[in-house]
MIGU-880105 format. One line per field, with one value per residue (C-alpha): x, y, z. Coordinates in nm, 4 decimals. Example, Ala and Ser with C-alpha at 12.3 -4.5 7.8 and 13.67 -1.06 7.14 Angstrom:
<rs>
xx: [1.2300|1.3670]
yy: [-0.4500|-0.1060]
zz: [0.7800|0.7140]
</rs>
This chain:
<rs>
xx: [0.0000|0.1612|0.1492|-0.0003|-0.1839|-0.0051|-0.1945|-0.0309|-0.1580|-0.0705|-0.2198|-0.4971|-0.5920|-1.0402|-1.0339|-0.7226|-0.9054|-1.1797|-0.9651|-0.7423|-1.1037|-1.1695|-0.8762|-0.8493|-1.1662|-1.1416|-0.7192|-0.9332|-1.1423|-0.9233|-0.6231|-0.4023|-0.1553|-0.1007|0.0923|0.0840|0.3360|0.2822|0.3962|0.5517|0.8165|0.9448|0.9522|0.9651|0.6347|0.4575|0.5414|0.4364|0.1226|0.0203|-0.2544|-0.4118|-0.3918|-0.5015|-0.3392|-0.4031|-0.1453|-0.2454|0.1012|0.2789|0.0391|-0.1449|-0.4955|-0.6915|-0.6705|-0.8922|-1.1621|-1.1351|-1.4124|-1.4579|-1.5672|-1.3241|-1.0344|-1.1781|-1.1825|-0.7954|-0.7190|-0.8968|-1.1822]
yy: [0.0000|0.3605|0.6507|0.9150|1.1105|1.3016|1.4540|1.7784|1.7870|1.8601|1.7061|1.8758|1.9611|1.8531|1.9470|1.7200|1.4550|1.4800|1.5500|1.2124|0.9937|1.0515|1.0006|0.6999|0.5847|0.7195|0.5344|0.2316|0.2001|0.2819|0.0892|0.3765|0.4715|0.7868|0.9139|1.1722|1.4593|1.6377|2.0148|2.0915|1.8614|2.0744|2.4623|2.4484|2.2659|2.4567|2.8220|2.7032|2.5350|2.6460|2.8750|2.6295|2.2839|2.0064|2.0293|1.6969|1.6334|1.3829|1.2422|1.5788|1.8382|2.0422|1.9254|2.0563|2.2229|2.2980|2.0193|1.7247|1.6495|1.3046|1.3134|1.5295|1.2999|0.9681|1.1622|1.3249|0.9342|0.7897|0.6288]
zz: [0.0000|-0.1227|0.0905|-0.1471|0.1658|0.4099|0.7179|0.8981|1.2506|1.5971|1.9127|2.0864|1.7476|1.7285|1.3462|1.3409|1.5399|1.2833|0.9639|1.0786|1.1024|0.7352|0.5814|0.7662|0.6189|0.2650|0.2674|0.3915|0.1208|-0.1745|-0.0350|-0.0183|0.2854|0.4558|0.6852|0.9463|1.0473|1.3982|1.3063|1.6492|1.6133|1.3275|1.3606|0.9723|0.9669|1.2371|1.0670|0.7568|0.8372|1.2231|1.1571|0.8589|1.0359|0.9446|0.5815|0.3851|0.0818|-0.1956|-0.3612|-0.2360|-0.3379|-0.0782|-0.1193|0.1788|0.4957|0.8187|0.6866|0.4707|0.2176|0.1607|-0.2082|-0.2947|-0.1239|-0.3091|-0.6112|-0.5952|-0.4813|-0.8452|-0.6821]
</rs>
């Protein structure tokens, strides 16, 4: 299973929390990976994407950010 989806989060985060859920379930169901990346491990990360959080990237693109539509995701993922 690829990793095409990459989730940008931090903990504490409820739109993260809820973001997280649906790619989870979207990944499931098209047998794709992803992967998440907690911003405040890397200051790089957290200037570029604190305020916007949770960013969702589909094979390296940014694709979303603050809410994740699950149509949209199945569609960016070919299914």
């Amino acid at each position: 299973m690829s990793e095409r989806v990459t989730l940008y989060a931090k903990p504490g985060c409820h739109l993260c929390d809820d973001a997280r859920a649906i790619i989870a379930a979207v990944c499931a169901e098209t047998g794709t990976g992803f992967t998440e990346i907690d911003i405040t491990s890397d200051p790089a990360l957290f200037e570029r994407y604190g305020e916007q959080i949770p960013v969702t990237l589909v094979d390296g693109k940014q694709h979303d950010f603050w809410r994740v539509d699950p149509a949209r995701l199945r569609k960016a993922l070919g299914a």
